[in-house]
C-alpha positions as CSV (number, residue, x, y, z in Angstrom):
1,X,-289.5,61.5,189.1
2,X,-286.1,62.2,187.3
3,X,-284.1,59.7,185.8
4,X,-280.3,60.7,185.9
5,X,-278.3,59.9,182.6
6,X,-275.0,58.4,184.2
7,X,-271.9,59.5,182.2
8,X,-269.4,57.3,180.7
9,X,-266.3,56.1,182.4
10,X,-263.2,58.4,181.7
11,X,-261.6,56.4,180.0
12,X,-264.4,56.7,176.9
13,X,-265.9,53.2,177.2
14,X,-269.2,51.9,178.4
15,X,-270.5,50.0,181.4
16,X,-269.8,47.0,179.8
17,X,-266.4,47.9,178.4
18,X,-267.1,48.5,175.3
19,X,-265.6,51.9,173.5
20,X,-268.7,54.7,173.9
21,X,-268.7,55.6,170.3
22,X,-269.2,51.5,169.2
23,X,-272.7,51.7,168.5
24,X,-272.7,55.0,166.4
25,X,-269.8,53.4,164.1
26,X,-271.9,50.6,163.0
27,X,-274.9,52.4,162.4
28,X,-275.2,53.8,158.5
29,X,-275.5,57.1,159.2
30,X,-272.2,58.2,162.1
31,X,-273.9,61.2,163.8
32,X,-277.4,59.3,164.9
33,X,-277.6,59.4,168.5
34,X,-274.4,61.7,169.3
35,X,-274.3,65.6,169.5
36,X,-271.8,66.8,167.1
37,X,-269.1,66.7,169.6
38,X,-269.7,63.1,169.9
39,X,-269.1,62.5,165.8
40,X,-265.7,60.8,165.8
41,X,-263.5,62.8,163.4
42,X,-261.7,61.3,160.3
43,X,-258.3,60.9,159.6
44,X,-256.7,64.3,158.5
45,X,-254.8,64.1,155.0
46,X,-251.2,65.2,155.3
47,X,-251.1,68.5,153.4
48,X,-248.8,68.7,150.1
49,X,-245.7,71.1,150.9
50,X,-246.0,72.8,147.8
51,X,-243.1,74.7,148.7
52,X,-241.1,71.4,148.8
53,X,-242.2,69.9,145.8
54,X,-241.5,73.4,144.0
55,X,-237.9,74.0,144.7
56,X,-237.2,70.1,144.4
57,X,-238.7,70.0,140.7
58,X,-236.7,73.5,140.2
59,X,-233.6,71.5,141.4
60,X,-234.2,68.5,139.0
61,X,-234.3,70.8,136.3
62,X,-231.5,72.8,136.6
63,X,-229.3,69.6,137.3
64,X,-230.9,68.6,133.8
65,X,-229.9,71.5,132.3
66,X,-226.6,72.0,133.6
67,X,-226.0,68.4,132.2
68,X,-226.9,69.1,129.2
69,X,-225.0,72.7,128.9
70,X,-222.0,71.1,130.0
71,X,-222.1,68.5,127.1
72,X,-223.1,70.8,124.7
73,X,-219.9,73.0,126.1
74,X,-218.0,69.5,125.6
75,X,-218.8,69.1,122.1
76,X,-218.0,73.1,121.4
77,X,-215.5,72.5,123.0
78,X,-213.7,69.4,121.6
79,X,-215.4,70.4,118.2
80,X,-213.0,73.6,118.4
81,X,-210.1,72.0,119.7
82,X,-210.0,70.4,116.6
83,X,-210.4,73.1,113.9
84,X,-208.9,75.9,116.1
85,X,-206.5,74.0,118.5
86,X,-206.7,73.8,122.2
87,X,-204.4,77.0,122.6
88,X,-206.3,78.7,121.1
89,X,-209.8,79.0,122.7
90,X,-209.0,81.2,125.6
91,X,-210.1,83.7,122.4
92,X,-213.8,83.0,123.1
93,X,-213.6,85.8,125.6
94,X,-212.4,88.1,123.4
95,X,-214.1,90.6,121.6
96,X,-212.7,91.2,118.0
97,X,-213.7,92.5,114.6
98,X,-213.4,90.8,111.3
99,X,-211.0,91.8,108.1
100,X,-212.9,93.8,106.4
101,X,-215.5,95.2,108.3
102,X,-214.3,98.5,109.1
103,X,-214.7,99.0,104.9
104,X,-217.8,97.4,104.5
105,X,-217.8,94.0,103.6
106,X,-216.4,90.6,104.7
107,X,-215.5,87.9,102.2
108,X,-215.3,84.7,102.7
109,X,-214.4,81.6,100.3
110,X,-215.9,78.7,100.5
111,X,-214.4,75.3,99.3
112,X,-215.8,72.0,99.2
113,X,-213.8,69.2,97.9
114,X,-214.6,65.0,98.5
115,X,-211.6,64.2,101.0
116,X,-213.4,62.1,102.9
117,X,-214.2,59.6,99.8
118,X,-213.7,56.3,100.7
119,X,-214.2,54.7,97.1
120,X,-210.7,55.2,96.1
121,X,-211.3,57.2,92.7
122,X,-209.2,59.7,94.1
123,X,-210.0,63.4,93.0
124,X,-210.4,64.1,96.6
125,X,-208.4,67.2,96.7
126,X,-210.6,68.7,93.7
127,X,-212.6,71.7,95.2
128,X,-216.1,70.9,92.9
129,X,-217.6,73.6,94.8
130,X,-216.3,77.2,95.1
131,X,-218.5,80.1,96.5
132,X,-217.4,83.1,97.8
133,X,-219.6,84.7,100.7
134,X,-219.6,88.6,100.9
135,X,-221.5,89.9,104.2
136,X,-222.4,93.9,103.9
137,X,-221.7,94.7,107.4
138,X,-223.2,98.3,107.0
139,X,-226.8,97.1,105.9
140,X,-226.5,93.4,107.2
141,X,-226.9,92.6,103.2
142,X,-225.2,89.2,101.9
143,X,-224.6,87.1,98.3
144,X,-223.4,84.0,97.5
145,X,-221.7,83.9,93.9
146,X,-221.1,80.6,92.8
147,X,-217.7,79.5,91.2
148,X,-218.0,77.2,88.1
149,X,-215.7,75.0,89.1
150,X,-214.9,74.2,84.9
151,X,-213.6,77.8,84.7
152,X,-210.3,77.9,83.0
153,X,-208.2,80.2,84.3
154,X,-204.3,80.9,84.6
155,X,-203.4,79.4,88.1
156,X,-200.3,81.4,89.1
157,X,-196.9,79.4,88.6
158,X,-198.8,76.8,87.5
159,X,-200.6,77.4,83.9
160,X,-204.0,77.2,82.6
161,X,-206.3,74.4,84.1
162,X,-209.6,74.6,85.5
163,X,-209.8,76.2,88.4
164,X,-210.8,73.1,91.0
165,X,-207.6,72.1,90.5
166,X,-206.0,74.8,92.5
167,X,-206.0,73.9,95.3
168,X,-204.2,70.4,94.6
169,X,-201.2,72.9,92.8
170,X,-201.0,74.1,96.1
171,X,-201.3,71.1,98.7
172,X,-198.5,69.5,96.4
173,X,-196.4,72.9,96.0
174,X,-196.5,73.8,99.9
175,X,-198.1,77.4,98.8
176,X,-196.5,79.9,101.0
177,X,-197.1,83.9,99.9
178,X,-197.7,87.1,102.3
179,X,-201.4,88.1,102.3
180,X,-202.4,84.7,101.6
181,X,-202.9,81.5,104.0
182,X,-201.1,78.5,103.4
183,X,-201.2,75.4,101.2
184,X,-203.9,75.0,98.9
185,X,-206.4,77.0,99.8
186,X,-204.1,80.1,99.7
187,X,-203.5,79.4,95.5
188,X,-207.3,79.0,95.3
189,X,-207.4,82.5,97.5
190,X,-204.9,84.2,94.7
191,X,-206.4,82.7,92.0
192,X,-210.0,83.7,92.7
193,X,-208.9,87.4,94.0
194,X,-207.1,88.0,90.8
195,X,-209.3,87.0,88.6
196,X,-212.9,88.3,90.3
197,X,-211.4,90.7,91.4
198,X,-211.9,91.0,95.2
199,X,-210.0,90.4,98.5
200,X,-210.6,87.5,100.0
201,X,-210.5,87.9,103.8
202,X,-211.0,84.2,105.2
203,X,-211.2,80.8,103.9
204,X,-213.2,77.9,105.1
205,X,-212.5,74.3,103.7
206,X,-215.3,71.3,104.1
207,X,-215.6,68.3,102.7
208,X,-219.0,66.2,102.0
209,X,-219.4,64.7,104.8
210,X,-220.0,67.8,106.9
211,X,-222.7,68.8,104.4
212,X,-224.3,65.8,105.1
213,X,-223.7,65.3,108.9
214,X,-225.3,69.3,109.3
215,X,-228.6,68.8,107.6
216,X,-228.6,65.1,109.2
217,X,-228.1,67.4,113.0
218,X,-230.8,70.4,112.1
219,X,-233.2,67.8,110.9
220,X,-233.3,68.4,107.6
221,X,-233.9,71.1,105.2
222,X,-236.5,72.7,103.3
223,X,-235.8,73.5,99.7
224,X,-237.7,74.7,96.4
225,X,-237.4,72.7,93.4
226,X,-238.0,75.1,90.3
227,X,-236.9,72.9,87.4
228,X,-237.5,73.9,84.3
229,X,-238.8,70.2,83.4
230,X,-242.1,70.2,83.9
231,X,-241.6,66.6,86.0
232,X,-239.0,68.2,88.1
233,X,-235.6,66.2,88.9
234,X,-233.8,63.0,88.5
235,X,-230.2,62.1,87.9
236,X,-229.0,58.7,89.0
237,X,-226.0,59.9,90.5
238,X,-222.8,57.6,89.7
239,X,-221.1,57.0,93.3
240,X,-218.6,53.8,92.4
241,X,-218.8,50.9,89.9
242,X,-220.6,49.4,92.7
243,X,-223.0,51.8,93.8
244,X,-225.1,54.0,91.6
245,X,-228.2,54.0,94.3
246,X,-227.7,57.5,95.4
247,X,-230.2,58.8,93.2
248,X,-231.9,62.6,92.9
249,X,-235.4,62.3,92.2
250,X,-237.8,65.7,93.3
251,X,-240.6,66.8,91.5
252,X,-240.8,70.8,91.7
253,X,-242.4,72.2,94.5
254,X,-240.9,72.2,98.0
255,X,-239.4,69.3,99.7
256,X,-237.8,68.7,103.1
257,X,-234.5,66.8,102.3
258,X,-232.4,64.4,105.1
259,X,-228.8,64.4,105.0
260,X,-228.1,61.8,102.0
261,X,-231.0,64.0,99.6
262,X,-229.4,67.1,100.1
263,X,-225.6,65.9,99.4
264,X,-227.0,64.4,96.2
265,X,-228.7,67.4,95.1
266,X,-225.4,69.4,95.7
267,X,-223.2,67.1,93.7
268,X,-226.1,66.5,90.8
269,X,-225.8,68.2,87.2
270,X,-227.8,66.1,85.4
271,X,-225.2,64.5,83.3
272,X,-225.8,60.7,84.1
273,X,-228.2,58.7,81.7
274,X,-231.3,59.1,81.7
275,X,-231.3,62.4,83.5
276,X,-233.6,65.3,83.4
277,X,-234.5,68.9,85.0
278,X,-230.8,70.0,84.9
279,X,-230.5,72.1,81.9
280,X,-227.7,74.0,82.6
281,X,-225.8,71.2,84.1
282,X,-223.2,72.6,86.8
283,X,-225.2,76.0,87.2
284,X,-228.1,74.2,88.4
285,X,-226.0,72.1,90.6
286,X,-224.2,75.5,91.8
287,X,-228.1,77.1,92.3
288,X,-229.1,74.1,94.0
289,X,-225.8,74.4,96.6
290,X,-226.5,77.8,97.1
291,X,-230.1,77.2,97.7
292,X,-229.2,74.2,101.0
293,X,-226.6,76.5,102.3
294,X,-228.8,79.4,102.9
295,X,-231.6,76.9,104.2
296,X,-228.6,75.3,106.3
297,X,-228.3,78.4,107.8
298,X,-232.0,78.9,108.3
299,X,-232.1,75.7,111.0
300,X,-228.8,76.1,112.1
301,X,-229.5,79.9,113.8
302,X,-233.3,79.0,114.6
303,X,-234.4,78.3,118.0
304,X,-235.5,74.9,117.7
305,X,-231.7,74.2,117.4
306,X,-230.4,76.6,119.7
307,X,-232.5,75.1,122.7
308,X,-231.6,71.7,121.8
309,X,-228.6,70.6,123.2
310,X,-228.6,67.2,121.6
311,X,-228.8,68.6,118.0
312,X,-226.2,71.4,118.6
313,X,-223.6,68.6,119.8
314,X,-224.8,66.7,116.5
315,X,-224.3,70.1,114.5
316,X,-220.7,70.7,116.4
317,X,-219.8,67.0,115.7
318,X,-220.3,67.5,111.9
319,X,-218.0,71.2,111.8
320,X,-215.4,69.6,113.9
321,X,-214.6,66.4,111.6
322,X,-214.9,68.2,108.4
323,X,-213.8,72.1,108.3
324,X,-210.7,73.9,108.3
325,X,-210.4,77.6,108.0
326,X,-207.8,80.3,108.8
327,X,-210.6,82.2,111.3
328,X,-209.5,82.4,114.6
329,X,-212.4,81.3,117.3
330,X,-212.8,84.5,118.3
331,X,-213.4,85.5,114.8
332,X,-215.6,82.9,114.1
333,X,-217.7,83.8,117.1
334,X,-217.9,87.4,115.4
335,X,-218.9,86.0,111.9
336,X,-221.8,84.1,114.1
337,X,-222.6,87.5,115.0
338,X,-223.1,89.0,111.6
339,X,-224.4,86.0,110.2
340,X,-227.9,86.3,112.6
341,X,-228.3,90.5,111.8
342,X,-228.6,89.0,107.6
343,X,-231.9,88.0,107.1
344,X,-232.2,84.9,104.4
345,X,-234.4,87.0,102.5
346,X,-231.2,89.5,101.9
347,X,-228.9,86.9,100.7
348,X,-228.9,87.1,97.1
349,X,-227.9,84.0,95.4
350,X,-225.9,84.9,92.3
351,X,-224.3,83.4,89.3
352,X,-222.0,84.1,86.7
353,X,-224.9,82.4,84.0
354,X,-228.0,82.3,85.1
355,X,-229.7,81.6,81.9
356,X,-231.3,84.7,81.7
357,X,-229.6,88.4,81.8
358,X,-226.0,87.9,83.1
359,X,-224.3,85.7,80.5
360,X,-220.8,86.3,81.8
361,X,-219.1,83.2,80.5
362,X,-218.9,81.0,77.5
363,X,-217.9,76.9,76.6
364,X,-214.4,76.5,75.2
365,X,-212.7,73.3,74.6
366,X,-208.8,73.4,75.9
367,X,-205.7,71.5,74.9
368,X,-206.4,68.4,76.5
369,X,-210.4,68.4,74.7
370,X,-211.9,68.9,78.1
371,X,-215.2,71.1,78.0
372,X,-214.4,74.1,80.2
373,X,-216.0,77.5,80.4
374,X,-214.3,80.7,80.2
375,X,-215.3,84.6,80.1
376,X,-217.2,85.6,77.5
377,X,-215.3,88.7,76.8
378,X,-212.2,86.1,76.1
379,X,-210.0,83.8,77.9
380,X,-208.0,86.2,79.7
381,X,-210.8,89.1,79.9
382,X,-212.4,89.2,83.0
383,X,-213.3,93.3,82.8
384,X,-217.1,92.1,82.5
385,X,-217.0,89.0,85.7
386,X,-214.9,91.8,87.9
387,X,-217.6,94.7,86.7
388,X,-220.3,92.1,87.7
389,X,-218.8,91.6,91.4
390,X,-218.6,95.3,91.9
391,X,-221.9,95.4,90.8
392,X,-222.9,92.8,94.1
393,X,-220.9,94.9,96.4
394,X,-222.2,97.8,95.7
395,X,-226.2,97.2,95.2
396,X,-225.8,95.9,98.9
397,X,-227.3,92.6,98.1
398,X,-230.1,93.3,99.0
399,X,-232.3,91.1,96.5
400,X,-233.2,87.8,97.5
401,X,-232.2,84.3,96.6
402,X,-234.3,84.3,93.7
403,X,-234.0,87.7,92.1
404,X,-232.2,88.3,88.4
405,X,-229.0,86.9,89.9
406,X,-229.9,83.5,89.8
């Protein structure tokens, strides 16, 4: 006798109405009693469309990036505006080489006075730091010489006085001579030629606040304190009658200095009460200037500040408020240029008294009973300081910051 196995209704239910598969479902295990083509199948998971997710993330990022280019481009370009002028910036695009470089080397001076003092001790318009910048554009060789700015010299028209005070002559004069730019950074520009020497091909004027506001951007600087007193450096720097906090206090070794640290250290010499670790006074400050320039330059060119847009519109921010020079933008673009091919290592930091082989100047007290410095060979003899320059050109600079030149 066969029993026939009546099939379920079409419509997938039972005799009694129920849905065929109603049993199975509440059973523990969904395949007891039903073939496999019975099993009732599980929801499918919507596949990921990598494709989509791809291109919108590469969208987001460009968008990003765009946003920040063009504020970066902003800030470069309102930060030039207002050195440079707006009329002037179309010279981005062109392609130009510096004074100078056809012959070897490009020399710049570099003047930082305190205009942006807000204390009202006036002395604003004294240029306390002088350097003058020579880039070997034949063996991308560089030296900083320092300066003093207690050097007594014969300011054209004006007389003997020390030589930070040039500048001032020539703000109040209107200085206004072929071959030299304008105002007061042009007497500064004679003075220091004739007397070192060399040709001075561009000028670039800042005042504190731009030293200040570019470590502040970079994130700080690395420098080497190599004192001479055993417990390093301190000098509570006088700021106003109100405010002597701004102090200098680095034991020797290396230290990563903010903003605010390294504008101290570049205005310290040790002559407050109390100091110590300064034992040549201004040369140490002038070695110690020399020393957060060329680590300046280090962060400013790296890549960490180069990809970041937010510190390159901090670093733009701080050149536009606080530096003036007679470079063109198109020139400056080209000084960036030669800047990068110099290596920090072949940068030689040099001095007109470093305490140890070049002795090039001596202390001399003038009419008024101020302590100045002048050459060493006398007071109008500068044979030996112009012999000493030639003697920078020439080697190629190649030494680094702390060879003999110190």
């Amino acid at each position: 006798m066969r029993f026939k196995t009546k099939k379920a209704p079409k419509n997938g239910r039972d005799r009694a109405g129920y849905p065929d598969n109603m049993l199975n479902m509440a059973l523990p295990n969904p395949s007891y009693g039903l073939s496999g083509a019975d099993v009732p199948m599980q929801p499918e998971q919507p596949k990921r469309n990598w494709k989509k997710i791809a291109k919108r993330t590469l969208i987001t990022l460009l968008v990003v990036a765009l946003l920040g280019g063009g504020w970066v481009g902003w800030k470069f370009l309102s930060n030039s505006a207002k050195i440079f002028g707006w009329g002037n910036l179309f010279g981005l695009f062109q392609n130009t080489k510096l004074d100078g470089e056809d012959t070897g080397h490009v020399n710049i001076l570099l003047a930082g006075n305190s205009s942006d003092r807000t204390d009202g001790n006036g002395g604003g318009n004294l240029t306390d730091s002088i350097m003058i910048m020579s880039i070997n554009t034949q063996n991308n060789t560089a030296f900083l010489l320092s300066v003093p700015r207690d050097l007594y010299v014969d300011i054209p028209n004006h007389g003997y006085a020390k030589i930070n005070e040039a500048y001032q002559d020539g703000q109040n004069d209107k200085f206004n001579e072929s071959g030299y730019a304008s105002g007061g950074m042009g007497l500064l520009e004679k003075t220091v030629s004739q007397k070192f020497g060399i040709p001075v091909n561009y000028y670039a004027l800042v005042n504190y606040s731009a030293l200040r506001d570019a470590v502040n951007a970079v994130g700080g600087v690395t420098v080497n304190i190599q004192s001479s007193d055993s417990r390093g450096l301190y000098d509570p720097s006088y700021i106003s009658p109100t405010n002597h906090a701004a102090l200098v206090n680095l034991t020797n070794g290396t230290h990563v200095l903010n903003g605010d640290q390294a504008l101290n250290l570049a205005r310290a010499r040790g002559d407050s009460y109390g100091s110590y670790g300064f034992a040549r006074s201004d040369f140490d400050r002038t070695d110690h200037q020399r020393q957060i320039l060329i680590a300046l330059k280090d962060k400013a060119t790296g890549l960490g500040t180069l990809s970041n847009p937010i510190t390159l519109g901090k670093l733009f921010d701080s050149m536009g408020n606080n530096v003036k020079t007679d470079m063109k933008v198109q020139q400056v673009r080209r000084l960036y240029t030669l800047l990068k091919k110099v290596p920090s290592a072949k940068i030689a930091s040099a001095s007109l008294n470093n305490g140890k082989d070049v002795k090039l100047l001596t202390g001399y007290t003038n009419r008024y009973g101020q302590s100045t410095l002048i050459p060493a060979a006398g007071i109008d003899d500068y044979s030996q300081i112009q012999a000493y320059v030639q003697k920078l050109l020439s080697a190629g600079s190649g030494s680094s910051g702390s060879s003999s030149s110190n």
